[in-house]
N, C-alpha and C positions, 0 to 999 in steps of 0.2 A: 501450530499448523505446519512451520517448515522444518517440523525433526519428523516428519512419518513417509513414504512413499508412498506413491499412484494404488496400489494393490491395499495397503493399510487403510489411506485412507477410506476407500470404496468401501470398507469390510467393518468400518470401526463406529463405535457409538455416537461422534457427533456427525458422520454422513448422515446415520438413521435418524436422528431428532432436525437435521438440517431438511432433508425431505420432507418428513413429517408436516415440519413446520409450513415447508412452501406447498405442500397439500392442502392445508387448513386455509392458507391464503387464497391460496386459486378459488375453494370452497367458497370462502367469505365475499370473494369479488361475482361468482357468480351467482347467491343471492341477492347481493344489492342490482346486481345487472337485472335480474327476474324483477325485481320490486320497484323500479325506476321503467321498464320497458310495460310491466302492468300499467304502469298510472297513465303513461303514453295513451296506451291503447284504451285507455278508458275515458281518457281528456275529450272534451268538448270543445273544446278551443285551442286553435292550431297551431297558435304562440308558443301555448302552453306543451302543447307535444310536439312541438318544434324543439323545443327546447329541454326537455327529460331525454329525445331522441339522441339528443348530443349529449347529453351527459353519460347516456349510456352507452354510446358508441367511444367518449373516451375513459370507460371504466373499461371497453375490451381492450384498447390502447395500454391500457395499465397492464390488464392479465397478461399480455403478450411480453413486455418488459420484463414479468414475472417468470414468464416461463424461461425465456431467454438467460434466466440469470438462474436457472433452476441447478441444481449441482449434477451432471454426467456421471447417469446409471454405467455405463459403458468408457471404457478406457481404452480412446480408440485416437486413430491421428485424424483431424479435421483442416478445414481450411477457415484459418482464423479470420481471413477478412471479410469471409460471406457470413461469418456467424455474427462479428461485432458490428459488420452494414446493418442486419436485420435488426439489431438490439438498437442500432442508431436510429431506426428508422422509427422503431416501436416508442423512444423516447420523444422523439420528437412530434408525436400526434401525441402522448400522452402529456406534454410537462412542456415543449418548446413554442409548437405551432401559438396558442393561444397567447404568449406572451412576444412572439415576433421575434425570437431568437434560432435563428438559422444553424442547424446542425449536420454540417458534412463529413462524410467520410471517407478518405483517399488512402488505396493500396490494392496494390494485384493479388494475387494469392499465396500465403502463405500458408504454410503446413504448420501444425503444431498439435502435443496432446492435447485432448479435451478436456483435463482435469486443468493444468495451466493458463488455458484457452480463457476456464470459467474463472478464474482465479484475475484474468485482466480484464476480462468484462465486470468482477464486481468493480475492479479499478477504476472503469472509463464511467462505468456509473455513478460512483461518488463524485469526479471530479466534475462530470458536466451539470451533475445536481447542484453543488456546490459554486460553480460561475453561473449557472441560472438565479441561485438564492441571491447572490452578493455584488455579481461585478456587472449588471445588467439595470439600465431604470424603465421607463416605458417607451424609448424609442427602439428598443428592441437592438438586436446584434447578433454575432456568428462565431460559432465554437467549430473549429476544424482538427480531425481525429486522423492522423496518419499515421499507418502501421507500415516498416517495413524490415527486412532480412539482412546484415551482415553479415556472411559467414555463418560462425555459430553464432549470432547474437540478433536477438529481434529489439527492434528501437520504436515505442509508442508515442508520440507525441501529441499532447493535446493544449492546444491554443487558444483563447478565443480574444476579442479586439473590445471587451470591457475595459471599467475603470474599477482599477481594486482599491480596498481602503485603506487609508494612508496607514494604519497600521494590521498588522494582520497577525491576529493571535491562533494559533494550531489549538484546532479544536479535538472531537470525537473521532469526527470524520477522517482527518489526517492522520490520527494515529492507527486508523484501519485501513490507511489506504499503503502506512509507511510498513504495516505488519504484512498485509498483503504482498506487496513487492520483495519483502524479506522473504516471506514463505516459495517467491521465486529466482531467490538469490541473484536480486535482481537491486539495480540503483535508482534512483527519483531526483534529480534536479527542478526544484521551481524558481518560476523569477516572477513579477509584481511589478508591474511600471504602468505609466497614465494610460498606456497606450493598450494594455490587457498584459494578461497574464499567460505563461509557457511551463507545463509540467513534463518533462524531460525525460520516459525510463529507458534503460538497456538493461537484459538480463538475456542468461543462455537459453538458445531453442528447449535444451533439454536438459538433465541435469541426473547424473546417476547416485541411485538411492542408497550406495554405503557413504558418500561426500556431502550428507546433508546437514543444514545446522550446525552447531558444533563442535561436530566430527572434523567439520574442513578444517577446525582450525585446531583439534586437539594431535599433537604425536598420536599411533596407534598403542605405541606401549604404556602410554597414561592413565591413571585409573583414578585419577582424582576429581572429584567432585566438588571441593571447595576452593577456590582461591583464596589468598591473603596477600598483598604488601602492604605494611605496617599495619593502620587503622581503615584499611580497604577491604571488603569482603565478599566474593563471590560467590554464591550459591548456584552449581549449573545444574540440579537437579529442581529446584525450586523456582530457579529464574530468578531469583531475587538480587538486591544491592545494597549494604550499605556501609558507610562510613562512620566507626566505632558506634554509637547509640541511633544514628541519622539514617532512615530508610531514604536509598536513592532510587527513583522512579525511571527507569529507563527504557526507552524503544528497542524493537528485536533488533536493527544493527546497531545502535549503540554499544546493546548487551554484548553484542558481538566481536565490535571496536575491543570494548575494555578488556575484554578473557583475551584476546589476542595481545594486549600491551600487556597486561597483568601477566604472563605467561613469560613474559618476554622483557622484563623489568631492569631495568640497570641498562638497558638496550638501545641505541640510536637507532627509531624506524623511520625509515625516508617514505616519501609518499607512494611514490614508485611500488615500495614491497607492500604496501597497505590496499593503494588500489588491488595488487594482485593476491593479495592474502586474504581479504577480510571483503572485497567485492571481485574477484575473481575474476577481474579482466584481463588478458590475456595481451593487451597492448597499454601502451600509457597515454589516455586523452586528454588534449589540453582541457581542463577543470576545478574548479576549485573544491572539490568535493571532499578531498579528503578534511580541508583546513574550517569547513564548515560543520559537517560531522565533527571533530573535536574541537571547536572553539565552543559547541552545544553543552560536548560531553564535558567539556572543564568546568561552565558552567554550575552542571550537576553534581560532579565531585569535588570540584573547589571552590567552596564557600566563601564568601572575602573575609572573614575572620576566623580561615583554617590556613593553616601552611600552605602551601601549592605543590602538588603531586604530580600533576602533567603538565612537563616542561614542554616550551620550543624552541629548538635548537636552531638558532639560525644559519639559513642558508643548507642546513641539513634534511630535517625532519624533528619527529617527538620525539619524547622520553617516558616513561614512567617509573618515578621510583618515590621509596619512603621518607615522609617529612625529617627533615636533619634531625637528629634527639630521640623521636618516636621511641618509646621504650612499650613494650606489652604489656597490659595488668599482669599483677606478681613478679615482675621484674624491677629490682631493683639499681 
């Protein structure tokens, strides 16, 4: 999703099945809305279509959510904070009100494309989905969604004053919420404490579409497709990873992370050049960001009963290079 531009994507095969799809849905909610407001009106008992009334009124709750999230026919500049108030607003009759979890949203107006726009509202949706599901019991609580402008950088933050659980395993949802943010070259801090939970993004207002993916991080003169150091293996045409027989699973900046060390191998990279190579920030914020991202990624490439390939250099930054010995098949 974050190697195509605004004009590609509009134009390409998964816009049309993505439409499609939210046509069929819209369809589906307004049959059940016709078949729930029939029995209403046919009920004899006022309880009774007291109560289908509500149901139906928050399945248009739904649609509305629905539409909001729908993917932009149009590749036009909007104002981001009147689009994701109304998606807040539409959430919260549909999935908050009834369970007494309070959803605010605070910001002036910002400008931004509509394709980008839709790309943080599927963001703000998952995550407020996901503190409804998990960090909320039945005394109910408040999710606060605040969008605002740096320069070129838009910063979203989404809070709420739940209790998360004591351990928290990265689900479905996180890996589309972490693809997501990639697709706008864009960063995700969260943090997890008794007191609720802080999901953190910065990424640029805009982003020009020969710097997408990884282009930002290849030379233009390169025409390689594969990485390798030693028993490490790159595929950028495939996406793929793995380590000699071992497929490694990784997220779109992970993948991102490693083609930029892999590239750059026998190399001391300070944090500094990584925020600004690999998350393209244009200033250095105090963060732990980088040391999180690869404390993740060693994880995945170094096995405890494999040599260690990504060093840390203290007081510097990383390294990555080939296990001492590593010799290639057919070399002797």
């Amino acid at each position: 999703m974050g190697n195509v531009t605004s004009s590609e994507w509009r134009n390409s095969e998964e816009q049309l099945l993505v439409g499609e799809l939210t046509h069929r849905m819209n369809n589906e909610f307004a049959a059940a809305i016709a078949v729930v407001s029939l029995a209403a009106a046919r009920s004899t008992y006022d309880e009774v279509k007291s109560a289908l009334t509500a149901v139906a009124e928050r399945l248009r709750s739904y649609v509305q959510v629905n539409r909001h999230l729908q993917v932009p026919s149009q590749d036009t500049i909007i104002d981001a904070s009147a689009h994701l108030r109304q998606l807040c607003e539409s959430i919260s009759r549909s999935r908050l009100d009834c369970k007494g979890i309070k959803l605010q949203f605070v910001g002036g107006p910002v400008e931004m494309n509509s394709e980008r726009c839709w790309r943080l509202g599927m963001i703000i949706s998952e995550l407020v989905t996901n503190a409804a599901r998990h960090a909320f019991g039945d005394a109910g609580g408040k999710i606060q969604i605040k969008l605002s402008r740096c320069g070129p950088f838009i910063n979203c933050r989404v809070a709420d004053d739940g209790a998360a659980p004591e351990k928290i395993r990265p689900g479905r949802g996180f890996a589309i919420v972490e693809g997501l943010i990639a697709s706008l070259h864009g960063t995700i801090n969260r943090h997890f404490g008794p007191e609720g939970s802080v999901s953190d993004m910065n990424f640029p207002v805009c982003y020009q579409a020969h710097r997408t993916g990884l282009s930002a991080l290849l030379p233009p003169e390169s025409r390689e497709t594969v990485l390798r150091v030693g028993p490490l293996q790159l595929d950028l045409i495939e996406r793929t990873a793995q380590r000699g027989d071992r497929a490694i699973d990784l997220l779109p900046r992970e993948f991102c992370l490693l083609a930029y060390m892999m590239r750059r191998k026998e190399q001391v990279l300070t944090r500094a050049l990584l925020l600004e190579e690999v998350w393209n920030y244009k200033f250095v914020p105090q963060t732990n960001l980088v040391d999180v991202h690869l404390g993740r990624l060693r994880r995945k490439v170094d096995e405890p009963h494999e040599l260690p390939m990504i060093h840390n250099v203290r007081g510097m930054g990383f390294i990555l290079r080939a296990p001492s010995g590593f010799r290639p098949h057919g070399h002797l």
